[in-house]
C-alpha positions as CSV (number, residue, x, y, z in Angstrom):
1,X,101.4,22.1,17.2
2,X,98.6,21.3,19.5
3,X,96.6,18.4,19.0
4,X,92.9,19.0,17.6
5,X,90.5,16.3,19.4
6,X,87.8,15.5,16.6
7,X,84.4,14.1,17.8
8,X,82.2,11.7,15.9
9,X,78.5,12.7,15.6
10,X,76.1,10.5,17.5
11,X,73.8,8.7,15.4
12,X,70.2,9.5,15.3
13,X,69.5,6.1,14.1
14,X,68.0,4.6,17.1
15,X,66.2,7.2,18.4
16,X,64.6,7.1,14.5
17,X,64.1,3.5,15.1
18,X,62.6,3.7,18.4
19,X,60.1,6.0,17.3
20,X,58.6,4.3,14.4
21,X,58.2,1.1,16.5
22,X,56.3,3.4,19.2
23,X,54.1,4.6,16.6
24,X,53.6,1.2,14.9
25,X,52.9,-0.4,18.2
26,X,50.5,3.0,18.8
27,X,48.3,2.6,15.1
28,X,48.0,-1.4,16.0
29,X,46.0,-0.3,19.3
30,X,44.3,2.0,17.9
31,X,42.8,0.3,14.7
32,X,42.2,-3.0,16.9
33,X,40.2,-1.1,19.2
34,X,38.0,-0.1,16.7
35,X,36.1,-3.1,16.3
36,X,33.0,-4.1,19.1
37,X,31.7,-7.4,18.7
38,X,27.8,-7.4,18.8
39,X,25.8,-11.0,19.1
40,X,29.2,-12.6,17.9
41,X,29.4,-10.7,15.1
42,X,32.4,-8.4,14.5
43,X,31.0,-5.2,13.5
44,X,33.6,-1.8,12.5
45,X,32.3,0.6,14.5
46,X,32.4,3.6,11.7
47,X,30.3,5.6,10.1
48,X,27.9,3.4,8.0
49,X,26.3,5.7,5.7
50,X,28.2,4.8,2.7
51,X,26.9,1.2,3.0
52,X,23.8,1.1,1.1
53,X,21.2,-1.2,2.2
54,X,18.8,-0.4,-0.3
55,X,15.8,-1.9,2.7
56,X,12.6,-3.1,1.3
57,X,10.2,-1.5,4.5
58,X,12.5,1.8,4.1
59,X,11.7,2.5,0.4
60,X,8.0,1.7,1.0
61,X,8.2,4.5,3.9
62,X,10.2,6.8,1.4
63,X,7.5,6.0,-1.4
64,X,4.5,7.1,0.6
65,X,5.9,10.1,2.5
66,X,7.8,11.7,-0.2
67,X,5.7,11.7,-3.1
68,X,4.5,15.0,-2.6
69,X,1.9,16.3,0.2
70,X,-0.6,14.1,1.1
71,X,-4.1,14.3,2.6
72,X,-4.5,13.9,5.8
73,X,-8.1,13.6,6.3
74,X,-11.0,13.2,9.7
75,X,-10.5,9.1,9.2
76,X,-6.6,9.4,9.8
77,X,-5.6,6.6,7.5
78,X,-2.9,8.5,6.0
79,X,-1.7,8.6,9.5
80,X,-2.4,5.2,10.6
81,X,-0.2,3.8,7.3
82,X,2.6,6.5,7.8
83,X,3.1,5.4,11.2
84,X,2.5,2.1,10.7
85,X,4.8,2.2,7.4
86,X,7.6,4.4,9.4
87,X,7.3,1.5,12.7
88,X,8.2,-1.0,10.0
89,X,10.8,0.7,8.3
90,X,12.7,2.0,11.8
91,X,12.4,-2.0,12.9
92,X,13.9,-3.6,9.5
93,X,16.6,-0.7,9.9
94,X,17.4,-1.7,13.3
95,X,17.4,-5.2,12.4
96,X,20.0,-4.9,10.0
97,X,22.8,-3.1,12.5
98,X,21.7,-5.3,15.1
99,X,19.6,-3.4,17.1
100,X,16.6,-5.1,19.4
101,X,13.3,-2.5,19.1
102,X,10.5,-4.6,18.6
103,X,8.8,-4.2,22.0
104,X,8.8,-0.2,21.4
105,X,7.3,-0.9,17.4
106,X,4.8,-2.6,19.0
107,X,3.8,0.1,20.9
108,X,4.0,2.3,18.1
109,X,1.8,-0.1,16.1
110,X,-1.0,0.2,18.6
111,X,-1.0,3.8,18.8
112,X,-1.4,4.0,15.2
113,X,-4.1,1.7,15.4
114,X,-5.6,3.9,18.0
115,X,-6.2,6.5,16.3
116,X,-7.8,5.3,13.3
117,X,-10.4,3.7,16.1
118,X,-12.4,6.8,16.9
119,X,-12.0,9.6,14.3
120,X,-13.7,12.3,16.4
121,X,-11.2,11.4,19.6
122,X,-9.3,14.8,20.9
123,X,-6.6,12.2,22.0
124,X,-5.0,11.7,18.4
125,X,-2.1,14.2,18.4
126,X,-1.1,13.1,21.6
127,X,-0.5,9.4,20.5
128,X,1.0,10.7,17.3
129,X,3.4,12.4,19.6
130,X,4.0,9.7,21.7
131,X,4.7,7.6,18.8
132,X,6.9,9.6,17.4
133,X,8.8,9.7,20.3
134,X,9.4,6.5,20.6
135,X,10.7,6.3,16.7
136,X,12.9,9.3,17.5
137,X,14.2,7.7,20.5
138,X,15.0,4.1,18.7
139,X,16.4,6.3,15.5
140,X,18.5,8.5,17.8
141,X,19.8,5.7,19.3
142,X,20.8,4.0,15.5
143,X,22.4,7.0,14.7
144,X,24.6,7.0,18.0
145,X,25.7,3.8,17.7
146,X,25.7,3.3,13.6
147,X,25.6,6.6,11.6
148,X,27.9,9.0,13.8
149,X,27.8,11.5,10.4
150,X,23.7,11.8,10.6
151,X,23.9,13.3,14.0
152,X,21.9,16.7,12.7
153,X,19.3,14.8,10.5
154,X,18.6,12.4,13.7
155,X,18.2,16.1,16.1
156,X,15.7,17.5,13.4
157,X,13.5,14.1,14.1
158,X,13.5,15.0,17.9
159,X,13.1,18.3,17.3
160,X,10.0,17.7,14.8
161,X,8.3,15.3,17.3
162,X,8.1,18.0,19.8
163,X,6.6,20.4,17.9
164,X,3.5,18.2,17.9
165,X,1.1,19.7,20.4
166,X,-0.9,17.1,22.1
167,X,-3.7,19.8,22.9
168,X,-4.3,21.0,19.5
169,X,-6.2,18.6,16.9
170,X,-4.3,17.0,14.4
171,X,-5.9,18.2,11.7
172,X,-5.2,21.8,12.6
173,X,-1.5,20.8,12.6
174,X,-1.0,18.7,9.4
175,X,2.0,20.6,8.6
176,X,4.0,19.8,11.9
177,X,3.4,16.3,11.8
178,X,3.9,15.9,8.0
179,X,7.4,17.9,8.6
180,X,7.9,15.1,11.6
181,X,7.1,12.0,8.6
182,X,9.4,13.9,6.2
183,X,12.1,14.4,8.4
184,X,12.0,10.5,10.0
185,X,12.3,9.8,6.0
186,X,15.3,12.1,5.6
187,X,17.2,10.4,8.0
188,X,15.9,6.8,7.1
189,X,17.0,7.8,3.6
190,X,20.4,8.3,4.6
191,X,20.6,5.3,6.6
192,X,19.7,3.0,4.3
């Protein structure tokens, strides 16, 4: 009779082994390098729009904008206080995630003020616009960094802004800039 050589099977064991300690070793870099520390504080950088902040300056912005349509009028207070009201509101926001925008509110501030100055000034829509820039700027750059999810709500705020036409009077283009206020709101909403 011949003799029949039988083999043992090679274990699979290690290679099992070795694999799970790769991909251990793999999800320990990757959920470490999900952290960013920001003025010594250790932030997650996720999306934070489950966290609700519940802002004081937000809801007053969300109170006056979205309580129907308002009146915008030749003395351009209800401009003046939704600027002024949305300056405030984008600034406590940013302070909260850490963010440095004062300098830019500022500006904001003044070109608010501006335009209540002179209510028969052709120049108004054109600092609305240039406001709203600047809040659609510092927003855009909150989302980016904070609310990764709210990237469509924070494109709707740029693309209100431009809609404002700096050569046509802001009174014959309530609407746009109303949709800009309700829109900033939107996303300020989700934010906070």
């Amino acid at each position: 009779m011949t003799e029949i050589k039988i083999q043992k099977k090679k274990s699979i064991l290690p290679y099992v082994l070795i694999g799970v300690v790769v991909l251990g070793v793999f999800a320990y870099f990757l959920y470490n390098s999900s952290y960013e520390m920001i003025s010594g504080n250790t932030l997650s950088n996720k999306d934070l729009t489950s966290v609700r902040e519940n802002n004081a300056q937000v809801n007053a912005y969300l109170n006056l904008t979205l309580s129907g349509n308002p009146a915008m009028a030749l003395d351009h207070a209800y401009t003046n206080d939704a600027l002024t009201k949305l300056s405030d509101a984008t600034e406590a926001m940013a302070n909260e995630v850490g963010f440095d925008i004062k300098t830019d509110m500022d500006k904001v501030k003044v070109l608010s003020e501006k335009i209540t100055k002179d209510p028969y000034a052709v120049t108004h829509s054109g600092d609305i616009r240039k406001a709203g820039e600047i809040i659609a700027a510092s927003l855009n750059s909150m989302q980016k960094a904070f609310f990764p999810g709210l990237k469509t709500e924070a494109a709707e705020v740029q693309r209100s802004v431009e809609k404002i036409n700096p050569q046509i009077l802001t009174l014959d283009q309530k609407d746009t800039i109303n949709t800009f206020f309700k829109s900033a709101a939107d996303l300020l909403q989700k934010m906070n």
